[in-house]
C-alpha positions as CSV (number, residue, x, y, z in Angstrom):
1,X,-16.9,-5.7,-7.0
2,X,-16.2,-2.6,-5.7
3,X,-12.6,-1.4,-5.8
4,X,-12.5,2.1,-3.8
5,X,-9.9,1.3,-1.5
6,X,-11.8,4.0,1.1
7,X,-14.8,1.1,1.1
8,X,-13.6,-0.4,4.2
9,X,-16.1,-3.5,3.7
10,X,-14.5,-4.6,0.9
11,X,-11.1,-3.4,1.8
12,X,-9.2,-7.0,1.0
13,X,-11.2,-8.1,-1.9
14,X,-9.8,-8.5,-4.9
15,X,-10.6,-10.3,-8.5
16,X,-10.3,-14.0,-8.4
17,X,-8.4,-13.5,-12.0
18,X,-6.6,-11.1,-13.8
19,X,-9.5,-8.8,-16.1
20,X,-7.0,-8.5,-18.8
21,X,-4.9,-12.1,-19.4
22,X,-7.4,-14.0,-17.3
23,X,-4.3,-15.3,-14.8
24,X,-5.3,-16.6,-11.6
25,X,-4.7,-14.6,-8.7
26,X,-5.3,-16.3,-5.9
27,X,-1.5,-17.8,-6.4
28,X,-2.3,-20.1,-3.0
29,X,-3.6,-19.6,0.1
30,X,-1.5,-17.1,2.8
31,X,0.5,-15.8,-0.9
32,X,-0.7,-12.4,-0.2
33,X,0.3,-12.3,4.1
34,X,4.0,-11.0,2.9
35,X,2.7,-8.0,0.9
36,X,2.9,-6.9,4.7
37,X,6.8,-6.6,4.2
38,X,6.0,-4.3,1.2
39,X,3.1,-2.7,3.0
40,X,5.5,-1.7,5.7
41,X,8.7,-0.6,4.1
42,X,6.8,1.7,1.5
43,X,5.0,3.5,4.4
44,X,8.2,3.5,6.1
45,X,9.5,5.8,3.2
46,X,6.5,7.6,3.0
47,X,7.2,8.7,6.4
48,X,10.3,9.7,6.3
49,X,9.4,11.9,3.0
50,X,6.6,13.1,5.1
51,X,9.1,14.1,7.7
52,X,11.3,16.0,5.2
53,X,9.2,17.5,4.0
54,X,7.7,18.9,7.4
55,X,11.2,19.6,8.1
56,X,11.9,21.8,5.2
57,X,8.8,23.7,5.8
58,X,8.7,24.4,9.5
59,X,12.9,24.1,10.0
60,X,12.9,21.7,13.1
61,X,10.5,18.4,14.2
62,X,11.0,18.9,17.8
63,X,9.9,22.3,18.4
64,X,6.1,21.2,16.5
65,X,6.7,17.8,17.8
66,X,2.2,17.2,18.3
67,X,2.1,19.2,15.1
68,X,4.1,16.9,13.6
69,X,3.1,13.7,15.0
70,X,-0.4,14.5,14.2
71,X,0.5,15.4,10.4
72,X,2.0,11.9,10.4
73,X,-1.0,9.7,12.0
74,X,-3.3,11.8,9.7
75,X,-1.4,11.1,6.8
76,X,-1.0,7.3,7.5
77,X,-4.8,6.6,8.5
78,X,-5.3,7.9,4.9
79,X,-2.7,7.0,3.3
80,X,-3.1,3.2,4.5
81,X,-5.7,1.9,2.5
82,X,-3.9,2.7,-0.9
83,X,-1.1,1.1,0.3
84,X,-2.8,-1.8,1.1
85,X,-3.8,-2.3,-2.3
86,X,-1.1,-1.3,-3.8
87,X,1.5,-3.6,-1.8
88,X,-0.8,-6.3,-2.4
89,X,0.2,-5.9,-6.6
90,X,4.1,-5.8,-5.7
91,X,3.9,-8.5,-3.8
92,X,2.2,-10.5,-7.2
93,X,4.8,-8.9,-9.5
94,X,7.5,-9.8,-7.4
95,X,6.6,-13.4,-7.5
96,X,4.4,-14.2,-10.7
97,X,5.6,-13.8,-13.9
98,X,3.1,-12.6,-16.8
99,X,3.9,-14.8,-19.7
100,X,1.3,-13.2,-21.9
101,X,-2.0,-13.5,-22.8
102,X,-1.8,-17.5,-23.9
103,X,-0.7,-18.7,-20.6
């Protein structure tokens, strides 16, 4: 299975079980539909650190407003995949407990 998050075909495939421990992952079906919460609210901070950022290096967001607004779609459309993925293993922590390797 390939797990580049840039391989758009396999974008939301993931292991049926845990590598390491063996745990099931696929916790029940729809689980993984409110790692959209998490998907949303870290690229919501990422954002706004973008914006910062842009801020503290060109001094205003509204005089570069297309410079800026591009610098922030750019950033998202690559940006997105990885938080896919990456929302996608909050969401598990948040709501399955590892209990070691003898579950």
């Amino acid at each position: 299975m390939d797990m580049n998050p840039y391989h758009l075909r396999n974008l939301g495939e993931m292991h049926s079980s845990c590598p390491h421990c063996k745990r099931d992952l696929r916790v029940e079906p729809g689980f993984y539909f409110g790692a959209a919460f998490v998907s949303y609210a870290m690229m919501v901070l990422i954002d706004i650190l973008l914006a910062i950022a842009f801020y503290l290096i060109t001094g205003s967001l509204f005089d570069q407003a297309i410079a800026f607004i591009t610098t922030v779609i750019a950033f998202t459309l690559l940006i997105a995949t990885v938080i896919f993925r990456y929302s996608r293993v909050i969401w598990l922590y948040l709501f399955v407990k590892y209990k070691g390797e003898n579950q």
